[in-house]
Backbone as CSV, one residue per row, in Angstrom:
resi,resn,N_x,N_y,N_z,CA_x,CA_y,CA_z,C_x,C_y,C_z
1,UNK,-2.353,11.606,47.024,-2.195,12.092,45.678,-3.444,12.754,45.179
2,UNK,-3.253,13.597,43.984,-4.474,14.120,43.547,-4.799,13.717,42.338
3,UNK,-5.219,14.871,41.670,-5.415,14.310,40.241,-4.370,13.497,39.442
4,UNK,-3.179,14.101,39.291,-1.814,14.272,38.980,-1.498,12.301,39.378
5,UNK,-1.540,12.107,40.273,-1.315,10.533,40.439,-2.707,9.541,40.324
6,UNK,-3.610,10.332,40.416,-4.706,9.500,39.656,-4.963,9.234,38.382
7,UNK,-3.880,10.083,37.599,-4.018,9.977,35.900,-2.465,9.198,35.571
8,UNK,-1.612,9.329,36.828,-0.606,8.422,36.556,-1.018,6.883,36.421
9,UNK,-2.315,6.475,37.428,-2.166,5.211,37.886,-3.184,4.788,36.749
10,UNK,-3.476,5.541,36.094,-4.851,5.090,35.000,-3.802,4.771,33.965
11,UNK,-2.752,5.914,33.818,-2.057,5.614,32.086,-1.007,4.115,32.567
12,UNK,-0.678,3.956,33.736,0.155,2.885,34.148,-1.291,1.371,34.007
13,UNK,-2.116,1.497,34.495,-3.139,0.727,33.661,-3.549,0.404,32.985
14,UNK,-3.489,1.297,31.770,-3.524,0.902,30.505,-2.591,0.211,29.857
15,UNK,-0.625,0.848,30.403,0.268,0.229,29.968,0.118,-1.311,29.972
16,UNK,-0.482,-1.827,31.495,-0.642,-3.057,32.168,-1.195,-3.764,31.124
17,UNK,-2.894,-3.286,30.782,-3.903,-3.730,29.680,-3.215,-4.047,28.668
18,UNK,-2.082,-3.048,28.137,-1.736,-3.444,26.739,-0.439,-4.694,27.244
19,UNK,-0.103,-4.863,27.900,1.152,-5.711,28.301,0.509,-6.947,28.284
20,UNK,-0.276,-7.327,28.781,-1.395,-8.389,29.307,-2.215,-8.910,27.774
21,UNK,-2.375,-8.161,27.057,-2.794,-8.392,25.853,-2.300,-9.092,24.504
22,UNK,-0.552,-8.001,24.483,0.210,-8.731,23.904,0.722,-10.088,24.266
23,UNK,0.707,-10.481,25.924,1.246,-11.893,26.646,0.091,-12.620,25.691
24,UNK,-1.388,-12.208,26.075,-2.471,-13.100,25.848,-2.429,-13.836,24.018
25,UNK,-2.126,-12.679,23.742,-2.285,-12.885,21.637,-0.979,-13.914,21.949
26,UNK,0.568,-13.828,22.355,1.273,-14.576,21.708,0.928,-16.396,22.940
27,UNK,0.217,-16.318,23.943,-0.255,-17.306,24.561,-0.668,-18.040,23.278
28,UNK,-1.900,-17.261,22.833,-2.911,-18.058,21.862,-2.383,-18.009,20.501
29,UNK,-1.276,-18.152,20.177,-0.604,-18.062,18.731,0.459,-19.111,19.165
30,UNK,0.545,-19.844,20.554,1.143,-20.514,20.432,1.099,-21.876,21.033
31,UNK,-0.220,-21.453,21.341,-1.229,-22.776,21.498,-1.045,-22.994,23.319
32,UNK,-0.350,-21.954,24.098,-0.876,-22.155,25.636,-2.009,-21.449,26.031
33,UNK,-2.905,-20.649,25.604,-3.684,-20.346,25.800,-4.874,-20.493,24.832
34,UNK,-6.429,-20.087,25.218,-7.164,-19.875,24.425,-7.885,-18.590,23.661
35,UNK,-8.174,-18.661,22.622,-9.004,-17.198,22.084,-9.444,-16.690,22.596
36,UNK,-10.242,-17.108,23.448,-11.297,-16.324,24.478,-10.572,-15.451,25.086
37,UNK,-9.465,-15.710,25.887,-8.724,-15.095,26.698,-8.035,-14.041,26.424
38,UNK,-7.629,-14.389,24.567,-7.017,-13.466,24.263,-7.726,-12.391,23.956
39,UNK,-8.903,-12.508,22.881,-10.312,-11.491,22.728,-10.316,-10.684,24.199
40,UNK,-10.668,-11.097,25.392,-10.945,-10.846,26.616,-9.824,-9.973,26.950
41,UNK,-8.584,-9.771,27.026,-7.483,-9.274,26.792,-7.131,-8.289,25.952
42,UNK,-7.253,-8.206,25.048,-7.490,-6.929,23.862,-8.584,-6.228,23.799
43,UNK,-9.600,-6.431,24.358,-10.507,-6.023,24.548,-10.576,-4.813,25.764
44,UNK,-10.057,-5.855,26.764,-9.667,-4.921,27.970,-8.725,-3.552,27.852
45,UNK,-7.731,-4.293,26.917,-6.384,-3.214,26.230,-7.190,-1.696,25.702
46,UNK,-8.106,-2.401,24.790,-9.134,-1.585,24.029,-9.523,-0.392,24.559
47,UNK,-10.046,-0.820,25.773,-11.025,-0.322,26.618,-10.291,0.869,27.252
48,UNK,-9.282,0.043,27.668,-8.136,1.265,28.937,-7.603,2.254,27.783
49,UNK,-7.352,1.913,26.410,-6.936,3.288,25.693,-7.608,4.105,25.394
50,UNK,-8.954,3.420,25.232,-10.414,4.697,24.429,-10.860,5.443,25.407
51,UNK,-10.779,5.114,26.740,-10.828,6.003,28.291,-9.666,7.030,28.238
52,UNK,-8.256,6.417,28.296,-6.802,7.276,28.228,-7.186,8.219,26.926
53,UNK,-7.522,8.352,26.102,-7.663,9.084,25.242,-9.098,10.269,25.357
54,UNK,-10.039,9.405,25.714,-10.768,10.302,25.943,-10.736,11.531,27.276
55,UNK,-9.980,10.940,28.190,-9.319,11.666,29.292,-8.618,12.526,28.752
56,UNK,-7.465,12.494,28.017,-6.675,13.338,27.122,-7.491,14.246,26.685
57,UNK,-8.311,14.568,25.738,-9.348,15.023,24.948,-9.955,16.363,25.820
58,UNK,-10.174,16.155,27.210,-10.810,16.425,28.085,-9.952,17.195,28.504
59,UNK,-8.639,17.596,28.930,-7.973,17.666,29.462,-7.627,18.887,28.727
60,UNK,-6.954,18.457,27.455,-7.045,19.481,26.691,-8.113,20.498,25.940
61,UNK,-9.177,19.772,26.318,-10.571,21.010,26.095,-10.318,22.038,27.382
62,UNK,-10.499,21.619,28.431,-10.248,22.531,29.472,-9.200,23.053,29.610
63,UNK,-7.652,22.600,28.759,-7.196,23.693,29.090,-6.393,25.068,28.290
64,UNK,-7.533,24.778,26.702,-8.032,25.332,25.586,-8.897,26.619,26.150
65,UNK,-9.837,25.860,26.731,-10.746,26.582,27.496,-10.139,27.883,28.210
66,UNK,-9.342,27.553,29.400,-8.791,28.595,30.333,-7.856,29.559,29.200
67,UNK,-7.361,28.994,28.540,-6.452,29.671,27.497,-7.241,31.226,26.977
68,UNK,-8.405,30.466,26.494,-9.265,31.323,25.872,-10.355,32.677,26.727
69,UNK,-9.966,32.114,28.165,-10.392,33.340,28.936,-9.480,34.817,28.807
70,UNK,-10.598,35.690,28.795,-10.056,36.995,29.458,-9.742,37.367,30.178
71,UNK,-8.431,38.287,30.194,-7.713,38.317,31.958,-8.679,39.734,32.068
């Protein structure tokens, strides 16, 4: 794969992060888990979207960019 499935397996990672996050919050809202875990968990969630987004960002600068060339 190239880029194209390397940005699949990142946004499918993040999905993961946020899946894993929501398990973690209702763990610790219902007393099988602890805070920590859940913090640790949303955090992670956090993390994988402010990357997915900033990837986005990027993506569309460059291809703003090519737009804006002269043929």
């Amino acid at each position: 794969g190239g880029f194209g499935a390397a940005l699949q397996r990142a946004v499918e990672g993040a999905v993961e992060a946020g899946h894993a996050a929501d398990a973690g919050g209702v763990r610790a809202l219902t007393g099988g888990g602890g805070v920590a875990e859940a913090v640790l968990a949303v955090s992670r969630a956090e993390l994988a979207l402010q990357t997915a987004v900033a990837v986005r960002d990027r993506v569309v600068s460059a291809y703003q960019d090519v737009m804006r060339m002269p043929i």
